[in-house]
TORNU-352072 format. One record per atom (N, C-alpha, C): x, y, z; atom name. Coordinates in pm, 1 decimal, m for minus. Last residue first. Layout:
// residues N
R, u, v, w, at
R, X, Y, Z, CA;
...
***
This chain:
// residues 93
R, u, v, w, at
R, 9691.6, 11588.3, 7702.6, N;
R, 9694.5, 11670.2, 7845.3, CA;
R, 9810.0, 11645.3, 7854.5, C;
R, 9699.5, 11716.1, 7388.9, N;
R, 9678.0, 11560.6, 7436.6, CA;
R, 9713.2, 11669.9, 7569.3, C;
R, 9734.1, 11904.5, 7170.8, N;
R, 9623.1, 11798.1, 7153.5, CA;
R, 9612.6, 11693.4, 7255.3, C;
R, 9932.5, 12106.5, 7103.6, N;
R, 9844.7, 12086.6, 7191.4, CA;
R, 9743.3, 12060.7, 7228.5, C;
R, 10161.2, 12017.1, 7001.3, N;
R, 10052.4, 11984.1, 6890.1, CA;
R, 9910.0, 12054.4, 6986.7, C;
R, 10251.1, 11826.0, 7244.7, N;
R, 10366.0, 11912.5, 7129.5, CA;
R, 10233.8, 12039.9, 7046.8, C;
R, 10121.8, 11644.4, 7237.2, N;
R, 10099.8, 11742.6, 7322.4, CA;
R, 10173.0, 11870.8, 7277.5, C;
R, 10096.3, 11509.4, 7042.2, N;
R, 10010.3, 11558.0, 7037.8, CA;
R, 10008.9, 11636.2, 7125.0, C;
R, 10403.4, 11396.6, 7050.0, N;
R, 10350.7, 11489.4, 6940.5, CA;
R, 10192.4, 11522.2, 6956.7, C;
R, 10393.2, 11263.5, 7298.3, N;
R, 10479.8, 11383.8, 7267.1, CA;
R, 10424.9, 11464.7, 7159.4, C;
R, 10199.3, 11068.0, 7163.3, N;
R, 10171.7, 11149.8, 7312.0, CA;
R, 10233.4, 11267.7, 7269.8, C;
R, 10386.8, 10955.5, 6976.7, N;
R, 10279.4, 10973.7, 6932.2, CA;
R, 10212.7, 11121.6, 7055.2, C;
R, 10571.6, 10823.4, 7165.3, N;
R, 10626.5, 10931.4, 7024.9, CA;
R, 10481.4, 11008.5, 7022.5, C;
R, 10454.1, 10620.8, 7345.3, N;
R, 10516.4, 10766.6, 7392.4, CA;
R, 10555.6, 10911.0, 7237.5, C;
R, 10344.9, 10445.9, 7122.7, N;
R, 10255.1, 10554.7, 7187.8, CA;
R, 10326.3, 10660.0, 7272.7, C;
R, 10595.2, 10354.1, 7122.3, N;
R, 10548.9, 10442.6, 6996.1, CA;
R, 10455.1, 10544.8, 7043.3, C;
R, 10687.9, 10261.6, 7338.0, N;
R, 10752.3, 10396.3, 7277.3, CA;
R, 10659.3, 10445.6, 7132.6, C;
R, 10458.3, 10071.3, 7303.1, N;
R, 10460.6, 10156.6, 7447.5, CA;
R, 10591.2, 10244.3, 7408.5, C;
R, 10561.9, 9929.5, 7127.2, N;
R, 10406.9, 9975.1, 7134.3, CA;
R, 10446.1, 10089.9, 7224.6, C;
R, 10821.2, 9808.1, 7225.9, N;
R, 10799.0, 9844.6, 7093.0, CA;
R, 10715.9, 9964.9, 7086.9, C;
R, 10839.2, 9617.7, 7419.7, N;
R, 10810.9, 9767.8, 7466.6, CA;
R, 10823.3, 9845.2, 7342.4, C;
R, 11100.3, 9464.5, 7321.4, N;
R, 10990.8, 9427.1, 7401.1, CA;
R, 10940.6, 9574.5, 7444.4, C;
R, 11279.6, 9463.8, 7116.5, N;
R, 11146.5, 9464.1, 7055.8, CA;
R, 11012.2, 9417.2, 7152.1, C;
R, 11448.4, 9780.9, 7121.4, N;
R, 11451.5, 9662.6, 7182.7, CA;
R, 11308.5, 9559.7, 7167.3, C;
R, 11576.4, 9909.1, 6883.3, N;
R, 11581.1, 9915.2, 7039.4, CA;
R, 11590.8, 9839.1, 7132.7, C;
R, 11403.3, 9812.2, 6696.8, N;
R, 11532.1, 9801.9, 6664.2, CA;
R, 11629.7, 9803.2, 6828.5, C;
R, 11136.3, 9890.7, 6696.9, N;
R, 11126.5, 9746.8, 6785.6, CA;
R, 11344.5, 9678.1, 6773.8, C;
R, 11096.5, 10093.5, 6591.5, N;
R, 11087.1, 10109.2, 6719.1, CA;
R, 11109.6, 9987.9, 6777.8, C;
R, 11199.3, 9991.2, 6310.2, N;
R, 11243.2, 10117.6, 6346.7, CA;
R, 11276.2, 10110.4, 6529.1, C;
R, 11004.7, 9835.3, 6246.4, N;
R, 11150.8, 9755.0, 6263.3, CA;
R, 11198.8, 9900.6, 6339.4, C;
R, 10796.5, 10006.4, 6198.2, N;
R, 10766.4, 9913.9, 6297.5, CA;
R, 10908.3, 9855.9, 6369.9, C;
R, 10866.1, 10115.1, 5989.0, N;
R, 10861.8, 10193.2, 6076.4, CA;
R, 10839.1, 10089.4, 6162.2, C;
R, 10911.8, 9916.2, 5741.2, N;
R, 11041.9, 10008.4, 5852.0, CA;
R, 11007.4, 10071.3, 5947.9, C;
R, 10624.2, 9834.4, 5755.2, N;
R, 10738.3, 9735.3, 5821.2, CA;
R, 10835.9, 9823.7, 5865.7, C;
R, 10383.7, 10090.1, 5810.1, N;
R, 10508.6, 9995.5, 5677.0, CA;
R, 10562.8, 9943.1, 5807.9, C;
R, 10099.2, 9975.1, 5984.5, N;
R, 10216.0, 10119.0, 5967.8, CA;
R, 10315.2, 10031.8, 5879.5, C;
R, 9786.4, 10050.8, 6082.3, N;
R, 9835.1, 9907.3, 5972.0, CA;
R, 9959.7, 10068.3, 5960.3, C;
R, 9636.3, 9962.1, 6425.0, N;
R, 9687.7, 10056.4, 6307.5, CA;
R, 9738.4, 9986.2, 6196.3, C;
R, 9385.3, 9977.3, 6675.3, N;
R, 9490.2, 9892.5, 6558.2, CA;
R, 9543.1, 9976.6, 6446.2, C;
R, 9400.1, 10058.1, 6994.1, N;
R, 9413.9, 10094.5, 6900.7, CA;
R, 9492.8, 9985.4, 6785.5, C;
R, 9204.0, 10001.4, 7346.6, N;
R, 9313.7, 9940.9, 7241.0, CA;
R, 9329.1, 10011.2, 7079.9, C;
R, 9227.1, 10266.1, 7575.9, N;
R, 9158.9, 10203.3, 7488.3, CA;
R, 9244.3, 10151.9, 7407.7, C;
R, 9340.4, 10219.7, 7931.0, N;
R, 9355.4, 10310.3, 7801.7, CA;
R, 9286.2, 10212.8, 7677.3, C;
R, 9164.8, 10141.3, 8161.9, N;
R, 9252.1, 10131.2, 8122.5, CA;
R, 9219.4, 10208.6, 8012.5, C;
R, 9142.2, 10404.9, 8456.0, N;
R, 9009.4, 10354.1, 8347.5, CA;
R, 9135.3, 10298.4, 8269.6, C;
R, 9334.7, 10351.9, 8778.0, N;
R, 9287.2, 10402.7, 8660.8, CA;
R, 9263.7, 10334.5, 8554.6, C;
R, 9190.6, 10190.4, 9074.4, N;
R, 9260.9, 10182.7, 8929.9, CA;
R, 9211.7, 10302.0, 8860.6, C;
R, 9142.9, 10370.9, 9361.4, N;
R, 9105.3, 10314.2, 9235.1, CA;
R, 9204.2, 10309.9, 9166.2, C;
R, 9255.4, 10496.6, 9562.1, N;
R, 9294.8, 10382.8, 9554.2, CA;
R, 9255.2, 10306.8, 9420.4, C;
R, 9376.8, 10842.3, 9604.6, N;
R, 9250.6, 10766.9, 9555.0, CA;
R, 9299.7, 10620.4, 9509.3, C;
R, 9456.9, 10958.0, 9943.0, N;
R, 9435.9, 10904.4, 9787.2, CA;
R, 9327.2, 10754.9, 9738.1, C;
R, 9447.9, 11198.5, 10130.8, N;
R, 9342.1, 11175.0, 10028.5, CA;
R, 9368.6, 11105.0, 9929.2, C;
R, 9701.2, 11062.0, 10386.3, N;
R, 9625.6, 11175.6, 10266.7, CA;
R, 9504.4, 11134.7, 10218.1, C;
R, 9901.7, 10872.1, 10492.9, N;
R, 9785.7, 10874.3, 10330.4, CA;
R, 9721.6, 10980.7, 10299.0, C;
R, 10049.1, 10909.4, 10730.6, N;
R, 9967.3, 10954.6, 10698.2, CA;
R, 9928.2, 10963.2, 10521.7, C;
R, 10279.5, 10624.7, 10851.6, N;
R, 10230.7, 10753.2, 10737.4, CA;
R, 10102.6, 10766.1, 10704.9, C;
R, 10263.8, 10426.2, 11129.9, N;
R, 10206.9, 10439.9, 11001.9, CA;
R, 10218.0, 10585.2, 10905.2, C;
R, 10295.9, 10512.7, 11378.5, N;
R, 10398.6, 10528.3, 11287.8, CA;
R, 10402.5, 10483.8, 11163.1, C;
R, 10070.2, 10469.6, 11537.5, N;
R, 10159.9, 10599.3, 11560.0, CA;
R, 10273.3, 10621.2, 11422.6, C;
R, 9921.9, 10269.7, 11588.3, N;
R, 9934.4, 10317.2, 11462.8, CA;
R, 9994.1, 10435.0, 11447.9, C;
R, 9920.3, 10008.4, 11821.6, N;
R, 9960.4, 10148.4, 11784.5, CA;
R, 9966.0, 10175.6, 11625.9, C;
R, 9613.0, 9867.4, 11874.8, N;
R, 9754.1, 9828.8, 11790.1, CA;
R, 9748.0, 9952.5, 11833.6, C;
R, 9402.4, 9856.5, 12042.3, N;
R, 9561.7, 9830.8, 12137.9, CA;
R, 9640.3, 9809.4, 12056.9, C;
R, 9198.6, 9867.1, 11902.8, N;
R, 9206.4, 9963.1, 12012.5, CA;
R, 9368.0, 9962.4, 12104.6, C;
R, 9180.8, 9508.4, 11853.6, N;
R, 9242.1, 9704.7, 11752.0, CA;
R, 9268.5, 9827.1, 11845.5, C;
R, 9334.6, 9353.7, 12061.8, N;
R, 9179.4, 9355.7, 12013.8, CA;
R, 9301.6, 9475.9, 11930.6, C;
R, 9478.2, 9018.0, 11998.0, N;
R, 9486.7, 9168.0, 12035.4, CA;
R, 9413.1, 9261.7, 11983.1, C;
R, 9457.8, 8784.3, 11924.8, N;
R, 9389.3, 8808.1, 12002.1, CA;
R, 9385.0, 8915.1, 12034.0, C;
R, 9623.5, 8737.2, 11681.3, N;
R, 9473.5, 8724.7, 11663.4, CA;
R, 9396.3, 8818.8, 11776.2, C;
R, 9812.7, 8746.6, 11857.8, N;
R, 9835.5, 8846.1, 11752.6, CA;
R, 9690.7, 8862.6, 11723.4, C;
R, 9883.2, 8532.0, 11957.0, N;
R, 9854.5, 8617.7, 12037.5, CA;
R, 9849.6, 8742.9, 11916.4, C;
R, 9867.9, 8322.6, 11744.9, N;
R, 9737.4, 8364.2, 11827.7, CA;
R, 9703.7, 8476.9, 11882.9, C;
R, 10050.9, 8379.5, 11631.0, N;
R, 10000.6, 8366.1, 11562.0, CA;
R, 9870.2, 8407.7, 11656.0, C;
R, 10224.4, 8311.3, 11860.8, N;
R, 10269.3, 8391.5, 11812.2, CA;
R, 10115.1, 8460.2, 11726.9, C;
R, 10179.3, 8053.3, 11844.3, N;
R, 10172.7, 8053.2, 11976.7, CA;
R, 10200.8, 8252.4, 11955.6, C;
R, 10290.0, 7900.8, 11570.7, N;
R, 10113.2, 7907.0, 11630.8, CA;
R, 10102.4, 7999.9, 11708.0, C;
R, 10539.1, 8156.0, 11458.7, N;
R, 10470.2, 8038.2, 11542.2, CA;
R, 10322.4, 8021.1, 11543.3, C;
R, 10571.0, 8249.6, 11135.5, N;
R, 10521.1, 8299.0, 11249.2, CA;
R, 10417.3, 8122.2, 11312.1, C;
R, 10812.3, 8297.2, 10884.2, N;
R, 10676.3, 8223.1, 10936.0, CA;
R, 10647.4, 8243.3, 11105.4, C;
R, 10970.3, 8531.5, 10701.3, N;
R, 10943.3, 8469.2, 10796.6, CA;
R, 10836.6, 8352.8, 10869.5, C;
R, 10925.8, 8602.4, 10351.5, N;
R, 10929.8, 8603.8, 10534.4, CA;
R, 10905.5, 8527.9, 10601.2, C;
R, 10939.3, 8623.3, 10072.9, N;
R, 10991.6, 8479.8, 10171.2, CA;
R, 10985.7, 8486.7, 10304.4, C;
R, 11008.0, 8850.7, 9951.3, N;
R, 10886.1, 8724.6, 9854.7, CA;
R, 10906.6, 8602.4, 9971.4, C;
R, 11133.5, 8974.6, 10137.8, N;
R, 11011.4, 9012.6, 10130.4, CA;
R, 10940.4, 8893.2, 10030.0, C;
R, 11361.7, 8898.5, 10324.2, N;
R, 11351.1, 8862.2, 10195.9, CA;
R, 11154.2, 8905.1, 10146.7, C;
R, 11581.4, 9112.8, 10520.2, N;
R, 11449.3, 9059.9, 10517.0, CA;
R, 11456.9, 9034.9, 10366.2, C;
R, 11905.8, 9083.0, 10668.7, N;
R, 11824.1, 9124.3, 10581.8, CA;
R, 11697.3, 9088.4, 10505.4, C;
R, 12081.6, 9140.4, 10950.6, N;
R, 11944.0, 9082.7, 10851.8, CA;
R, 11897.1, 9133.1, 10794.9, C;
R, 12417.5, 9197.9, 11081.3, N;
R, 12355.3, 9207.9, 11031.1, CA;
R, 12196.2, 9134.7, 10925.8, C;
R, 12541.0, 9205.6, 11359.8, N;
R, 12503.5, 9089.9, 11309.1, CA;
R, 12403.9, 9211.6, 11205.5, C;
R, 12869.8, 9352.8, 11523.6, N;
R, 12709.8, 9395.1, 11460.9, CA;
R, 12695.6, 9285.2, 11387.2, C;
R, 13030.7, 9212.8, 11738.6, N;
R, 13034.1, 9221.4, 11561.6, CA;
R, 12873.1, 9290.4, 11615.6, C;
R, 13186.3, 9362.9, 12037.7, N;
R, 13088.6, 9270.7, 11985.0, CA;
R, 13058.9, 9310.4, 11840.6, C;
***
């Protein structure tokens, strides 16, 4: 006999009967198993505080410089340059 292989589309699952739907409603908590859930630990679910906005005025080559790469994520290598050098610098955690 072939092995049938499925593969779940997670942006698209499945739909679930009425009749399915109910009996699912109806099953009190005390009767899910949670045996095979992973244990979470202590984490902390909060967002982290976002990072503060910074404006800078920098020459054009340096700007063309980081955006030569690729010019989506420009900002976000500069502030990685910048990080490096303050930790470098041992100014930043």
């Amino acid at each position: 006999m072939a092995t049938k292989t499925f593969r779940l589309d997670p942006d698209n699952p499945p739909s679930l009967s009425d009749s399915a739907k109910a009996r699912l409603d109806a099953t009190p908590d005390d009767e899910i198993d949670y045996s095979e859930i992973p244990d979470m630990g202590d984490v902390d679910w909060q967002r982290p505080a976002p990072k503060p906005t910074v404006t800078m005025r920098l020459d054009e080559d340096v700007i063309a410089f980081f955006k030569r790469e690729d010019p989506k994520g420009y900002t976000r290598r500069m502030a990685s340059v910048l990080t490096a050098f303050a930790r470098h610098r041992g100014g930043a955690d």
